[in-house]
Structure formats: C-alpha cells, structure tokens
N, CA, C and O atoms as a DFTB+ gen file, in Angstrom:
620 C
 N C O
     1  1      32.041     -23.929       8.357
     2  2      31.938     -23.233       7.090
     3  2      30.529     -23.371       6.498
     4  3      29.987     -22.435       5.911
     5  1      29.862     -24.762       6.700
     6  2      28.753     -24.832       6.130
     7  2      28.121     -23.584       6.674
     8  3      28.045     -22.544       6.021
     9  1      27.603     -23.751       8.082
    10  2      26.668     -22.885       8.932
    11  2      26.949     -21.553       8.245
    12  3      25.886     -21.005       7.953
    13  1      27.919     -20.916       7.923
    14  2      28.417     -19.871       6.978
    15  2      27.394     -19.429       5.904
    16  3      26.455     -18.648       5.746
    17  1      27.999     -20.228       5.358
    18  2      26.994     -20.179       3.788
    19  2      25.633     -20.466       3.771
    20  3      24.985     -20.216       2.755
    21  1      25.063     -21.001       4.839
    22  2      23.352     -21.130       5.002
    23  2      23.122     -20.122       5.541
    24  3      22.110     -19.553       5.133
    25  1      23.764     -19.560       6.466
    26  2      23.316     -18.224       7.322
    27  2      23.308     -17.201       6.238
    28  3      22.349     -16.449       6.063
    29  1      24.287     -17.186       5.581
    30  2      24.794     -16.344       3.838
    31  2      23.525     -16.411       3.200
    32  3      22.910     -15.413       2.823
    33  1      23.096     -17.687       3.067
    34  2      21.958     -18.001       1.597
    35  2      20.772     -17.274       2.404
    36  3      20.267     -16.230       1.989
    37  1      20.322     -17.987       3.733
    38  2      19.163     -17.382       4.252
    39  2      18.832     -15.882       4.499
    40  3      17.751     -15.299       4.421
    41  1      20.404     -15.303       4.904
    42  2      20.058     -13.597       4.832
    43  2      19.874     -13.036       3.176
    44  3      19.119     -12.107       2.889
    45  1      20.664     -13.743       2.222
    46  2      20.027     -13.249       1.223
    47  2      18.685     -13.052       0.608
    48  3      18.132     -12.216      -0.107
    49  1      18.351     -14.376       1.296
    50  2      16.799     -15.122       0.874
    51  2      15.856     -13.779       2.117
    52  3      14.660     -13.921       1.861
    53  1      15.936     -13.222       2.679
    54  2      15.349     -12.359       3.162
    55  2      15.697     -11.487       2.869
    56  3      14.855     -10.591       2.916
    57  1      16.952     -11.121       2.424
    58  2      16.709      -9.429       1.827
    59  2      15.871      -9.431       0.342
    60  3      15.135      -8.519      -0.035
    61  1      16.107     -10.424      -0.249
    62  2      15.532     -10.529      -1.686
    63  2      13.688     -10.408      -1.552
    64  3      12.896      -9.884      -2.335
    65  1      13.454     -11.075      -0.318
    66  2      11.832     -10.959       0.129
    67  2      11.154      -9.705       0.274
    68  3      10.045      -9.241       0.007
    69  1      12.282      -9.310       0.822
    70  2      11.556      -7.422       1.129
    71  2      11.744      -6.825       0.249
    72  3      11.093      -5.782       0.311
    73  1      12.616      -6.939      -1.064
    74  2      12.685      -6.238      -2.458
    75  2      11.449      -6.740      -3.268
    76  3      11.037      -6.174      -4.281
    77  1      10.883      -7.896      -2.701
    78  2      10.189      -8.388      -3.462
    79  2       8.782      -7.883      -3.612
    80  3       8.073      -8.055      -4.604
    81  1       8.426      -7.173      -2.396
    82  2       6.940      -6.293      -2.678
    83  2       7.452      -5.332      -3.334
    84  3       8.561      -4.797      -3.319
    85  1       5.978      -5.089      -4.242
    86  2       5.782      -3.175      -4.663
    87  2       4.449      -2.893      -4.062
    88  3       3.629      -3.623      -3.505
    89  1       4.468      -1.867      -4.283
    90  2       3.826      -1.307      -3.713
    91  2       3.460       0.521      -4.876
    92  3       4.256       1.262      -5.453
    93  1       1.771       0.582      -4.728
    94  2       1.078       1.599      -5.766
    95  2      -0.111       2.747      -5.055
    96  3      -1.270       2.364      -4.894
    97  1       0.146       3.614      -4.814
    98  2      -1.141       4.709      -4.627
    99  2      -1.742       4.869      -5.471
   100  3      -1.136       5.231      -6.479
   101  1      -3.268       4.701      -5.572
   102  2      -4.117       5.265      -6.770
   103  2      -4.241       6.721      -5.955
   104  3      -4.293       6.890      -4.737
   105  1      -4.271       7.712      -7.019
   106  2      -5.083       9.039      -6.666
   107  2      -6.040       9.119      -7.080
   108  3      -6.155       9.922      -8.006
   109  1      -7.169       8.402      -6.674
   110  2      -8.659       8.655      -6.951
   111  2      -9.533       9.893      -6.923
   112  3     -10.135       9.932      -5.850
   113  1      -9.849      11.015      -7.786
   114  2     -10.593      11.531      -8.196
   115  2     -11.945      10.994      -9.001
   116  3     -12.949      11.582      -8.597
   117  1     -12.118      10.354      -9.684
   118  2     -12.973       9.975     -10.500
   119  2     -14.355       9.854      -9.939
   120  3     -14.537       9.245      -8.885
   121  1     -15.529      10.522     -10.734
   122  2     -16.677      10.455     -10.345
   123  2     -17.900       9.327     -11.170
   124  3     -19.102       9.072     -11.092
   125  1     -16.855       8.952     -11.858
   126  2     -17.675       7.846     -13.134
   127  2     -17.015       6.485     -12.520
   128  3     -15.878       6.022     -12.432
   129  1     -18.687       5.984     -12.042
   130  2     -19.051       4.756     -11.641
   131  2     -18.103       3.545     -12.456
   132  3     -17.206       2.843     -11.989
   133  1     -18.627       3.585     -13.761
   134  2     -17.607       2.410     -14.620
   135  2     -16.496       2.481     -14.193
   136  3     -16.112       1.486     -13.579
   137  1     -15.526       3.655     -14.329
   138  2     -13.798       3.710     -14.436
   139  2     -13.610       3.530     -13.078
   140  3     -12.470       3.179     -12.773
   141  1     -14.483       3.685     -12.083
   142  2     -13.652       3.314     -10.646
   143  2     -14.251       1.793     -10.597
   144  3     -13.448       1.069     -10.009
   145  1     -15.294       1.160     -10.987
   146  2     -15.420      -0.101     -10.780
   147  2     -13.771      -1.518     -11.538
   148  3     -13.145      -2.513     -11.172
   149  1     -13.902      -0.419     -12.888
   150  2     -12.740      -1.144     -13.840
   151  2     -12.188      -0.955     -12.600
   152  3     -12.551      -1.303     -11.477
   153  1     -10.924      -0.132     -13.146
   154  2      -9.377       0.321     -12.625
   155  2      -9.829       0.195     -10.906
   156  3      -8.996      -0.620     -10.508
   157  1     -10.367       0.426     -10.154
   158  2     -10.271       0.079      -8.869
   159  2     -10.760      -1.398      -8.576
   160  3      -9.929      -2.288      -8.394
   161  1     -12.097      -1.641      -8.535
   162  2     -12.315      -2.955      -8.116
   163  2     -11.986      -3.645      -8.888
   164  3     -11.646      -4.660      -8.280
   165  1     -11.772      -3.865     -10.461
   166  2     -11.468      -5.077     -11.363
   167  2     -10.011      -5.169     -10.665
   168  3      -9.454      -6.094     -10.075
   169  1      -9.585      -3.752     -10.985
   170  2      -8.113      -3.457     -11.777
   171  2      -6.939      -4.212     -10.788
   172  3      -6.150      -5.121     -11.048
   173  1      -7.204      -3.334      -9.382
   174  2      -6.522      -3.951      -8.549
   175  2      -6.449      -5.542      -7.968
   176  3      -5.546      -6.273      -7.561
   177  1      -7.885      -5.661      -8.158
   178  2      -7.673      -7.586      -8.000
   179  2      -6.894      -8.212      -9.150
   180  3      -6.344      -9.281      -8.885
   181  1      -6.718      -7.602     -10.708
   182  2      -6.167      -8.132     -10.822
   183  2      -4.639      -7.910     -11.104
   184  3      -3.790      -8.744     -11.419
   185  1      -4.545      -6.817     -10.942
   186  2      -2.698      -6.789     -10.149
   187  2      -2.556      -7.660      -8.636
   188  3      -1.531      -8.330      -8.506
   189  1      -3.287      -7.660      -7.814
   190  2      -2.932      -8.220      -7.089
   191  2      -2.421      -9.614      -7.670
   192  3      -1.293     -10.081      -7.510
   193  1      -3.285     -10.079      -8.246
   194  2      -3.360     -11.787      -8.828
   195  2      -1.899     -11.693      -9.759
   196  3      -1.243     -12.735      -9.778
   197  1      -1.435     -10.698     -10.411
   198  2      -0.680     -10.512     -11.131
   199  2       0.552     -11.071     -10.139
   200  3       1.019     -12.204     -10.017
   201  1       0.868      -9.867      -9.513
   202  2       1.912     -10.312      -8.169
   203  2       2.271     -11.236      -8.064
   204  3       3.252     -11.794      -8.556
   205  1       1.119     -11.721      -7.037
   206  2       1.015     -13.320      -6.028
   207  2       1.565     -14.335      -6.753
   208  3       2.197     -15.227      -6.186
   209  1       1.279     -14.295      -8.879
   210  2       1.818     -15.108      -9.969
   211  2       3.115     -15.056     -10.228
   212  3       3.733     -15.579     -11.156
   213  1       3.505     -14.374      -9.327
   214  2       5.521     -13.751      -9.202
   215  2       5.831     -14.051      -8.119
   216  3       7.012     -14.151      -7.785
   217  1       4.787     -14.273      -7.287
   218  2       5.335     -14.796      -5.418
   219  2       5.729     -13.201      -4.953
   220  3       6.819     -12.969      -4.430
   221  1       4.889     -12.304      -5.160
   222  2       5.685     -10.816      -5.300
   223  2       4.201     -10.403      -4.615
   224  3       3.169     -11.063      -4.735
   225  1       4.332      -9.336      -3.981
   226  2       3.189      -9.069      -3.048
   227  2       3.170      -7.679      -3.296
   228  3       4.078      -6.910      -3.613
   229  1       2.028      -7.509      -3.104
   230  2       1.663      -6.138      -3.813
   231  2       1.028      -5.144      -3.005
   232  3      -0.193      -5.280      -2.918
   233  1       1.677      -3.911      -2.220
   234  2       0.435      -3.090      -1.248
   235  2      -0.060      -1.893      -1.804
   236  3       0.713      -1.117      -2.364
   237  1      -1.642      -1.588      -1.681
   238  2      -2.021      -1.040      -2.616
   239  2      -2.606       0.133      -1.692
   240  3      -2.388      -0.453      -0.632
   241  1      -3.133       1.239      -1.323
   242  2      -3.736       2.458      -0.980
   243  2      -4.097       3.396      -1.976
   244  3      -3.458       3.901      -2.899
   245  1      -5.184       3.510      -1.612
   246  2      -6.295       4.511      -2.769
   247  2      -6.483       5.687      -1.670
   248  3      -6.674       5.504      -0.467
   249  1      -6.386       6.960      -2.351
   250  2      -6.399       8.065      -1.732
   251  2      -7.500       8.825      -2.099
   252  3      -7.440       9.456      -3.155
   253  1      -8.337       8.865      -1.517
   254  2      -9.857       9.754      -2.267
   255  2     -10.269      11.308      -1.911
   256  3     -10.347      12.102      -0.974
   257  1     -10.386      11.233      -2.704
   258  2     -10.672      13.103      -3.229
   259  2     -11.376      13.631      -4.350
   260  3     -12.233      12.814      -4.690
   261  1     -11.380      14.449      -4.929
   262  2     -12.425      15.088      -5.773
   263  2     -13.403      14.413      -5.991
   264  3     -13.800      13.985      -4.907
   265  1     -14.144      14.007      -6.953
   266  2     -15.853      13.292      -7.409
   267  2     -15.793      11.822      -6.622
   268  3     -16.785      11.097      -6.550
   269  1     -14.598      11.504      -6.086
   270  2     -14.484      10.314      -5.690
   271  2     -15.352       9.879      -4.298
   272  3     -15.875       8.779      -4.119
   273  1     -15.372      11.208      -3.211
   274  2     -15.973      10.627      -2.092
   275  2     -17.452      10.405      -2.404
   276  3     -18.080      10.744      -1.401
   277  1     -18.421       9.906      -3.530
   278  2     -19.497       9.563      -3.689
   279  2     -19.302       7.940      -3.730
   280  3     -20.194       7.160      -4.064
   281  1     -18.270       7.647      -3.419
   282  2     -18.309       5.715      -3.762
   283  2     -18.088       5.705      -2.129
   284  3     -18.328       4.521      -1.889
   285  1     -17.788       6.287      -0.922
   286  2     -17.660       5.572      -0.234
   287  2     -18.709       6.684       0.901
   288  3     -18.445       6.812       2.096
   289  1     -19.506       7.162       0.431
   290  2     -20.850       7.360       1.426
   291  2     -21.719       6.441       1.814
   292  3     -22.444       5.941       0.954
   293  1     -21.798       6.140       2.811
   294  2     -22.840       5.672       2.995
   295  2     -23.870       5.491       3.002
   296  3     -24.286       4.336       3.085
   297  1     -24.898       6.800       2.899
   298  2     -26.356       6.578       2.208
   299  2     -26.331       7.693       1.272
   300  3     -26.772       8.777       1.652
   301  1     -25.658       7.498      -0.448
   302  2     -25.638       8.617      -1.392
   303  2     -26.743       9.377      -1.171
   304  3     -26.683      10.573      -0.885
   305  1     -28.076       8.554      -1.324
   306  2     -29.489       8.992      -0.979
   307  2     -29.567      10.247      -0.479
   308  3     -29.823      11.175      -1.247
   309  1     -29.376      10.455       0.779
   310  2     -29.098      11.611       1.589
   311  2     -28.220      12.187       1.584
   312  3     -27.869      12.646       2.671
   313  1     -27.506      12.438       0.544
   314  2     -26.412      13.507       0.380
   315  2     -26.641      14.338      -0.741
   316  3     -27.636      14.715      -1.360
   317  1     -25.119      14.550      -0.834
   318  2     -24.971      15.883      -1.896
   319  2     -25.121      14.825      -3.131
   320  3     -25.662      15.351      -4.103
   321  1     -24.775      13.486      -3.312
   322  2     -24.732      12.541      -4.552
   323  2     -26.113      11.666      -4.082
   324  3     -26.261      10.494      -3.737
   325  1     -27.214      13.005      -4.263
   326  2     -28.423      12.133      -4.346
   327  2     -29.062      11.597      -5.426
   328  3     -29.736      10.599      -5.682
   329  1     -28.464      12.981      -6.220
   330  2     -29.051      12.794      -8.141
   331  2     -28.282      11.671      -8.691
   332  3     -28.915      11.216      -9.645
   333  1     -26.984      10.909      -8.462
   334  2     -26.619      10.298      -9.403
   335  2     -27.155       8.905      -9.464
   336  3     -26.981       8.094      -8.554
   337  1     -27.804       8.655     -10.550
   338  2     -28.618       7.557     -10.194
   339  2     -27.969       6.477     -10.637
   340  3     -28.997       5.831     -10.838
   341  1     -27.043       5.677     -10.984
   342  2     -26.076       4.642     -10.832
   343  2     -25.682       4.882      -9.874
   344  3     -25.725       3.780      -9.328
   345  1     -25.258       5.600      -9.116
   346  2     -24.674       5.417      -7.580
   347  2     -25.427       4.461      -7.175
   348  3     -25.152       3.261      -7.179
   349  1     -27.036       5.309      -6.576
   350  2     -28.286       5.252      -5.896
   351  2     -28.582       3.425      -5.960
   352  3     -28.663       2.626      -5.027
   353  1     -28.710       3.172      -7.672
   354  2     -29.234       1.999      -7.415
   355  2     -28.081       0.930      -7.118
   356  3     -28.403      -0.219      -6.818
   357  1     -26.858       1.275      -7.195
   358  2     -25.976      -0.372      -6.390
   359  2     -25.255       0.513      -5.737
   360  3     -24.183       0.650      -6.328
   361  1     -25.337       1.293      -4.646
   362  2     -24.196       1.755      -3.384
   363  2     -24.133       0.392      -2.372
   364  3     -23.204       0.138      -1.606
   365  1     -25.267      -0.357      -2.552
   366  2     -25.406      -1.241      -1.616
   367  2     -24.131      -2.334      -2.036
   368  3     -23.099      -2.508      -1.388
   369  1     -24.479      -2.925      -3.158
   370  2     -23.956      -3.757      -3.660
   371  2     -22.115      -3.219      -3.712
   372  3     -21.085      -3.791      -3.356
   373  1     -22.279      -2.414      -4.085
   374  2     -20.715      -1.421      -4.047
   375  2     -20.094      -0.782      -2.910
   376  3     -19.188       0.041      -3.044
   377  1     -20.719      -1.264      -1.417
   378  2     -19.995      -1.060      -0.393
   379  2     -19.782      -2.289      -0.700
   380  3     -19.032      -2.341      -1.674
   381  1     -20.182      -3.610      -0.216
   382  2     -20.088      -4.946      -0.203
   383  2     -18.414      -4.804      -1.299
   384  3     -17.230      -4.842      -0.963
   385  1     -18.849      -4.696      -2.174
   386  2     -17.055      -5.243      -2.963
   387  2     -15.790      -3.876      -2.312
   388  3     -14.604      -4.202      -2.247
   389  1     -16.172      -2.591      -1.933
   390  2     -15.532      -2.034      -1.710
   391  2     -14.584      -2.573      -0.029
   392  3     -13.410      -2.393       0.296
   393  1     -15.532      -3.136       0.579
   394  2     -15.134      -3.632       1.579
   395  2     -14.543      -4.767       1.312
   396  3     -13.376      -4.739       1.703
   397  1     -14.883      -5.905       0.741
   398  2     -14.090      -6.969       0.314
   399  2     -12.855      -6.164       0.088
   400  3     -11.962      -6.611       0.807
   401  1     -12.484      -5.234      -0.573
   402  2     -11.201      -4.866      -0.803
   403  2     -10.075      -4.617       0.302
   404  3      -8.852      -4.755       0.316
   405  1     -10.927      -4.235       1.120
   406  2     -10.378      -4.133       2.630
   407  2      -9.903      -5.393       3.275
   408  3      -8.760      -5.647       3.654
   409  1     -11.011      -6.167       3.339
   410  2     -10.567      -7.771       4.126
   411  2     -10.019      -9.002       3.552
   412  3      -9.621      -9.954       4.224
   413  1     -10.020      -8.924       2.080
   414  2      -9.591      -9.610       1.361
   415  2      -8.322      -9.455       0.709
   416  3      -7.485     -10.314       0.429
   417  1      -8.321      -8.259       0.521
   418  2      -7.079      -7.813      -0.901
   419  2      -5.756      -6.882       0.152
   420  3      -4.593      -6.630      -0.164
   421  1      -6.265      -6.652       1.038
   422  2      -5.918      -5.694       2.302
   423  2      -5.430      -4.228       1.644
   424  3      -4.234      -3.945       1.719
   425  1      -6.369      -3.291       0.993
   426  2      -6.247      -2.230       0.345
   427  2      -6.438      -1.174       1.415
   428  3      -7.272      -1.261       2.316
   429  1      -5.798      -0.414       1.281
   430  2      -5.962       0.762       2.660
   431  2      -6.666       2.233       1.946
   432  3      -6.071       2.861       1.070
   433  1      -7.793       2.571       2.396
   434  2      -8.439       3.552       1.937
   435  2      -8.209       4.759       2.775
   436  3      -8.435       4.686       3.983
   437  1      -7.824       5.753       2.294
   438  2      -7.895       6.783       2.788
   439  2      -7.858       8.028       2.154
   440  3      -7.050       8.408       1.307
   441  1      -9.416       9.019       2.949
   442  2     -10.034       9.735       2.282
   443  2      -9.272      11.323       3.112
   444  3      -8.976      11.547       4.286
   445  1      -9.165      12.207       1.805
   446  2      -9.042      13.841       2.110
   447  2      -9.695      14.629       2.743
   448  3     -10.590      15.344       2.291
   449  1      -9.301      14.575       3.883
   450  2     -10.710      15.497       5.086
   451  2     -11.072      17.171       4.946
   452  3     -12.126      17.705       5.293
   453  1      -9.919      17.807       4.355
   454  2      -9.809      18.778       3.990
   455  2     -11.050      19.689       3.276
   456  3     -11.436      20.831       3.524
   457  1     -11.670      18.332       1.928
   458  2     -13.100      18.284       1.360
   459  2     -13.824      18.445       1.837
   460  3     -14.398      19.533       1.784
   461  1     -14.320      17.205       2.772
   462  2     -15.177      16.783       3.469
   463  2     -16.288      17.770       3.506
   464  3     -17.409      17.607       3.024
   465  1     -15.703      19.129       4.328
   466  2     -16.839      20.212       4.652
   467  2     -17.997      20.103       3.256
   468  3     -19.197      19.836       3.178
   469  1     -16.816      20.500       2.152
   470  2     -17.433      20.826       1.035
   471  2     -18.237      19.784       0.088
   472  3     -19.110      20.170      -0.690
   473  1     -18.023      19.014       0.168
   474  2     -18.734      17.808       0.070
   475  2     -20.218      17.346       0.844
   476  3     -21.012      16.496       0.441
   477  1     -20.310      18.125       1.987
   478  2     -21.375      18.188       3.230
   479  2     -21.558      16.650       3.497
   480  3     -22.501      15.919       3.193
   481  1     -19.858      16.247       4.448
   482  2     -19.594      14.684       4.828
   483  2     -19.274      14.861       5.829
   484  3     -18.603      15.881       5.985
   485  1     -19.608      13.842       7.283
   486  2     -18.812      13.957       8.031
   487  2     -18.221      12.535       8.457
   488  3     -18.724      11.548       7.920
   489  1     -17.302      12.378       9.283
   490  2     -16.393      11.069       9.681
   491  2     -17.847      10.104       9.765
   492  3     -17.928       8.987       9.253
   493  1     -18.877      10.732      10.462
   494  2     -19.990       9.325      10.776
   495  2     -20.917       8.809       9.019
   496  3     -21.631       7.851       8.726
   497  1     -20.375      10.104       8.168
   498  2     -21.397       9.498       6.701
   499  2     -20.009       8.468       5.778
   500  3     -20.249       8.141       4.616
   501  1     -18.717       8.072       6.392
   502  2     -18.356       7.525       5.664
   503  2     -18.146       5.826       6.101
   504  3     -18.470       5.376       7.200
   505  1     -17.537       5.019       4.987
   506  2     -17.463       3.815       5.871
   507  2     -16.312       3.889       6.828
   508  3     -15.374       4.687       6.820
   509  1     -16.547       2.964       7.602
   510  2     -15.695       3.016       8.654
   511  2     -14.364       2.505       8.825
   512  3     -13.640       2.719       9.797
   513  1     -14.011       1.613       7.516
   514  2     -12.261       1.095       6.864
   515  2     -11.857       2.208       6.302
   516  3     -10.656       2.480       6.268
   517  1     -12.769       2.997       5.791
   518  2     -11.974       4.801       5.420
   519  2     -11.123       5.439       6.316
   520  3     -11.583       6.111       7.239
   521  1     -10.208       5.332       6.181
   522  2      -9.356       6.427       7.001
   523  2      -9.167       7.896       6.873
   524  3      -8.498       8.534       6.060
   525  1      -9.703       8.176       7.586
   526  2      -9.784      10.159       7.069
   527  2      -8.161      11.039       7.707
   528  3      -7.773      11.309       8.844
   529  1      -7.565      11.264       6.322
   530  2      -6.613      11.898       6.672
   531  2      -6.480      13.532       6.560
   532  3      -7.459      14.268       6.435
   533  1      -5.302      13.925       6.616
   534  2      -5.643      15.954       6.638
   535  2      -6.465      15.978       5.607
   536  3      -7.694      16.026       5.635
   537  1      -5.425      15.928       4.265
   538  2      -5.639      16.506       2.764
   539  2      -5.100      14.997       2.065
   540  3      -4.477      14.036       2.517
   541  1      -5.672      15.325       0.762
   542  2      -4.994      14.612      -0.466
   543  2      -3.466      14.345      -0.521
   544  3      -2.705      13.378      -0.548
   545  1      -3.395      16.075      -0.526
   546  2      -2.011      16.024      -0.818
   547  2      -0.595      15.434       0.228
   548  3       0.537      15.199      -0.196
   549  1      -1.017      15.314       1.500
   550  2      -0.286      15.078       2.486
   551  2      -0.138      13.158       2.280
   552  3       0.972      12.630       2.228
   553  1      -1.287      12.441       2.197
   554  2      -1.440      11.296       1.984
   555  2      -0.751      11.100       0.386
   556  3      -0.272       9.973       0.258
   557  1      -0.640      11.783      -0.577
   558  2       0.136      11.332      -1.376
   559  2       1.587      11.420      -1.482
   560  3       2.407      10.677      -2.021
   561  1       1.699      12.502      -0.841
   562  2       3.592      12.809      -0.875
   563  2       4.141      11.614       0.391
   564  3       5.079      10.821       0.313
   565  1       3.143      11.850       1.566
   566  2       3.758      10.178       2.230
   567  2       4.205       9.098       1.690
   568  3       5.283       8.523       1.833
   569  1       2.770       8.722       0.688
   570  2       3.096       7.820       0.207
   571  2       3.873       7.129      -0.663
   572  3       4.297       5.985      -0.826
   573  1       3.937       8.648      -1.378
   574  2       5.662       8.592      -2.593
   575  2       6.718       8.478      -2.298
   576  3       7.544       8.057      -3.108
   577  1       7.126       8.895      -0.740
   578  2       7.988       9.315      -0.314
   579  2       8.487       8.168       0.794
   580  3       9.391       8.302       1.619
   581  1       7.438       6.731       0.523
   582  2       7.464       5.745       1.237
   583  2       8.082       4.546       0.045
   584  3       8.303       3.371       0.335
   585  1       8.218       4.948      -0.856
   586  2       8.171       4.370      -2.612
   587  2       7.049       3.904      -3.161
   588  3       7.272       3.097      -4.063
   589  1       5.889       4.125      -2.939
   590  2       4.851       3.944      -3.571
   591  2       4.779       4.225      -5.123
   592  3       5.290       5.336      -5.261
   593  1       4.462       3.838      -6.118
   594  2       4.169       4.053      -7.832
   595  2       3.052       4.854      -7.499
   596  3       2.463       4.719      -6.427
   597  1       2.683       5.800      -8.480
   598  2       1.710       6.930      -8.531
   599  2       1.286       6.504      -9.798
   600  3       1.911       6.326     -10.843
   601  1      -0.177       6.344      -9.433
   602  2      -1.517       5.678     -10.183
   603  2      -2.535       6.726     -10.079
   604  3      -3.398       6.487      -9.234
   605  1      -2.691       8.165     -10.922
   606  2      -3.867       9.004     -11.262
   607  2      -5.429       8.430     -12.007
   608  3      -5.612       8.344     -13.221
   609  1      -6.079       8.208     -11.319
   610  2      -7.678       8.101     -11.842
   611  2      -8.291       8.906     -11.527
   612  3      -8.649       9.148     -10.374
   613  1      -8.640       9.728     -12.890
   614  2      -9.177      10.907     -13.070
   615  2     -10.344      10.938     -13.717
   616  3     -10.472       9.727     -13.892
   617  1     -11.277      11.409     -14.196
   618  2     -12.440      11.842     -15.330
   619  2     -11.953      11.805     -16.474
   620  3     -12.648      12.090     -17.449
C-alpha cells in the first residue's frame, strides 16, 4: 500500500511540474531603442527572476518584425538602419546582452523572413541564434496555439 501512495504522490509531483511552467511570446515590432532595451532585455530578466522566485520556469520567444529587425543586424552601419544613431553607437554592446539572452535566459529569437527582402537583410546580415521563420504571423499563431501569453511591443 505504501509503494501505492508514493508512486500516487510522485506522479502527482510531476504532473504539478509541467503545470508549473508558463510560458510568453513577445511580438516585437518596436523600433525605439529604450522600450526594447526596458521590456525586452530588463523586462524579461526580470520575469524570468520573477518565476524561478515561484520555482516556476518561464519560456520566453520574441518574434521580430516591423522596426524591430534593426536590433538584431549585424553591422546597422551598412544597412538600411544606418541613420539611427543610438543603434550605431552600442549595436556592439547590444548584440553582447542580446545574446546573453540566448545562453543565459534561454530566449528563442525568431525573426519574420517574409520582411527581410524589404528590409534589404539577408540570413548572413543577421545573428546567427536568430531563427528565420516564414512570416510573423505563422510564428505567432504557433505559438498561441502552443499556450503561449501574447506580449505586443509596439511604438
């Protein structure tokens, strides 16, 4: 009977584990440097930290599109986001934390290829933890449709 009720407690104790993540898509549009530094790099470290303070684990994917693919070019310089000059002077410094987000926080980036043309980007001008998917829209209905929370950052 014992073996019963431990086998009982322990399958509970694992179904309760897998209820226990959430999980959030940002829809990143935003072309203003501040609001994606807040709400993306602050924001999400500190939901993550939020979580982990619940023993609750948190998976996060940012979906990029509109003004957004200027944070994850690789040399703004030579692009279409040559004029913006907060980009220009910390892209360097702002791959560095954007990538921390990747190896640290384990955030899954993935960008709208659909743009791309129009943007004048190709798979080799972005970073390389970017995942280039069709469209926006395909990467977000997945992801809703996976239970993801829908997180709009816009202008």
């Amino acid at each position: 009977m014992k073996k019963y009720i431990i086998i009982l407690l322990i399958s509970l104790g694992m179904a309760q584990a897998e209820e226990a993540s959430a999980k959030v898509v940002y829809d990143l549009t935003t072309k203003d440097l501040t609001s994606f530094e807040l709400r993306i790099l602050k924001g999400i470290v500190a939901n993550k930290a939020h979580y982990e303070g619940s023993l609750r684990e948190l998976d996060v994917v940012v979906v990029i599109h509109g003004g957004a693919y200027r944070f994850f070019t690789k040399d703004p310089a030579h692009s279409k986001f040559k004029d913006d000059k907060a980009l220009i002077k910390t892209y360097k410094t702002l791959a560095k934390r954007i990538e921390s987000m990747v190896k640290t926080y384990d955030v899954e980036f993935l960008m709208c290829g659909a743009a791309m043309p129009k943007n004048e980007l190709k798979a080799k001008d972005v970073y390389s933890f970017v995942k280039i998917i069709p469209n926006s829209t395909i990467g977000l209905i997945d992801k809703q449709n996976e239970g993801y929370a829908y997180i709009p950052i816009r202008d």
